[in-house]
Wavefront OBJ file of the C-alpha trace (Angstrom):
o trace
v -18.801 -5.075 -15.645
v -18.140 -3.718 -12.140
v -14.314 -1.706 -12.239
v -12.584 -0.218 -9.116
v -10.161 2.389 -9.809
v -7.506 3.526 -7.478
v -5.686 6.789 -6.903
v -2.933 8.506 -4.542
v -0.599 6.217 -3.787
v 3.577 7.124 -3.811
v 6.292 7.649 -2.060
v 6.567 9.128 1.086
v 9.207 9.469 4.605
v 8.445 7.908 7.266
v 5.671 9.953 9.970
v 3.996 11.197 6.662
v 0.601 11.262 4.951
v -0.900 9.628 1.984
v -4.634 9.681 0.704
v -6.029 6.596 -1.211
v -9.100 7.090 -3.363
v -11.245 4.312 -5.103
v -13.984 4.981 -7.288
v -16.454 2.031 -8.214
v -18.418 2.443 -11.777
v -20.623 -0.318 -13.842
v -23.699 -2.386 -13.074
v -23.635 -2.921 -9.329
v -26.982 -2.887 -7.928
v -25.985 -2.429 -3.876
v -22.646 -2.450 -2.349
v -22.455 -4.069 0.984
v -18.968 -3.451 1.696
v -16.045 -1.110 0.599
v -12.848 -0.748 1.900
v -8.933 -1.742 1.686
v -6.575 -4.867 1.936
v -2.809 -4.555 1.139
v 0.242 -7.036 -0.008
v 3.895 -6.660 0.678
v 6.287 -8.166 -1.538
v 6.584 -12.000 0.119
v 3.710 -11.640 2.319
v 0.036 -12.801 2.100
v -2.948 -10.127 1.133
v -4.282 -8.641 4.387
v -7.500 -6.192 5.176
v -6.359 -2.934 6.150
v -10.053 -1.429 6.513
v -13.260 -1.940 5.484
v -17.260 0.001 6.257
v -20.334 -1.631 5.204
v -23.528 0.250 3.968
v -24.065 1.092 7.936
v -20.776 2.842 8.310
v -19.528 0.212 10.311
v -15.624 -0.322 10.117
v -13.133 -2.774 10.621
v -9.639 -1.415 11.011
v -6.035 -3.943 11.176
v -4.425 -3.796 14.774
v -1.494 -2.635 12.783
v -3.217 0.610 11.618
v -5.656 1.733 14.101
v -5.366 5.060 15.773
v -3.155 5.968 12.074
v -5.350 5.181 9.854
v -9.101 5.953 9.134
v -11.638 4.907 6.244
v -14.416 6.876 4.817
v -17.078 6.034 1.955
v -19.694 8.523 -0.323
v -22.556 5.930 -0.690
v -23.651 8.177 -3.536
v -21.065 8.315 -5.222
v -19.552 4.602 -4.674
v -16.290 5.772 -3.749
v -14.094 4.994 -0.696
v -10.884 6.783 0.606
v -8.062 5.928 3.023
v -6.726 8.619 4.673
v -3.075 7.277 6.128
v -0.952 9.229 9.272
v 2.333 8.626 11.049
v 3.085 6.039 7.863
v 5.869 3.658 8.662
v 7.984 1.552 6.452
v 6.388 -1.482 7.333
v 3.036 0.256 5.752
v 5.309 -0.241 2.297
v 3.145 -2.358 -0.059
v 0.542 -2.437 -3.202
v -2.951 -1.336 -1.931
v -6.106 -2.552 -2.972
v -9.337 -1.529 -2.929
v -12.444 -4.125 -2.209
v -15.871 -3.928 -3.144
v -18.331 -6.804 -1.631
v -21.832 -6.620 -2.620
v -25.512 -8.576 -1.222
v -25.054 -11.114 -3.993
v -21.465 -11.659 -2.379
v -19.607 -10.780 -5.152
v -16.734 -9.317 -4.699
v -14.498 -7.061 -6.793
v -10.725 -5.697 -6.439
v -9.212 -2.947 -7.748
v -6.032 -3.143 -9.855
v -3.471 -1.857 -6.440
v -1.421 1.129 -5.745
v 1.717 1.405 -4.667
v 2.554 2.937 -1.424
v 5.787 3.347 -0.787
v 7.516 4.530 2.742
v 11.117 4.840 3.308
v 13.809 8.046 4.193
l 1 2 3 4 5 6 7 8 9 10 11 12 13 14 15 16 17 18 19 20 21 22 23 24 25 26 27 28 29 30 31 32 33 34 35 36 37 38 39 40 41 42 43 44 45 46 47 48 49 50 51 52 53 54 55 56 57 58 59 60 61 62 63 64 65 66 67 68 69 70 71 72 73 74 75 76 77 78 79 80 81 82 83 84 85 86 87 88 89 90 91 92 93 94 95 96 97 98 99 100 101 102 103 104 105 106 107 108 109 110 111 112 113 114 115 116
């Protein structure tokens, strides 16, 4: 049983900063890929960011140059650090877990939150 769990999401004005944590416990034998996707109320999921085991990232046009991912391979967690938020950032954030057997694994979301 492979669980992601989530932390720091909330509300925040607009230009602000949030931090997302995710912490990945159980039997996984190698992660291939951590990272985040998000879902606004009426809108499909979509990636945010993402770094495999080689630190390599994948960012959303959206979010580059605001946003910026980072993973502890020891200790199977991955954070999203978030600047110069804007409202359209607003939505439940989730964090994904891919491994070599192509599994993949999703956290249960935060809520971020961005509005005067």
């Amino acid at each position: 049983q492979v669980q992601l769990v989530e932390s720091g999401g909330g509300l925040v004005q607009p230009g602000g900063s949030l931090r997302l944590s995710c912490a990945a416990s159980g039997s996984i034998l190698s992660i291939y890929i951590m990272g985040w996707y998000r879902q606004a109320p009426g809108k499909q999921r979509e990636l945010v960011a993402t770094m495999t085991a080689a630190n390599a990232t994948s960012y959303a046009d959206s979010v580059k140059g605001r946003f910026a991912i980072s993973r502890d391979h020891a200790k199977r967690t991955v954070a999203l650090q978030m600047n110069s938020l804007k409202p359209e950032d607003t939505a439940v954030y989730y964090c994904y877990l891919l491994d070599y057997d192509n599994d993949d694994y999703w956290g249960q979301g935060t809520q971020v939150t961005v509005s005067s």
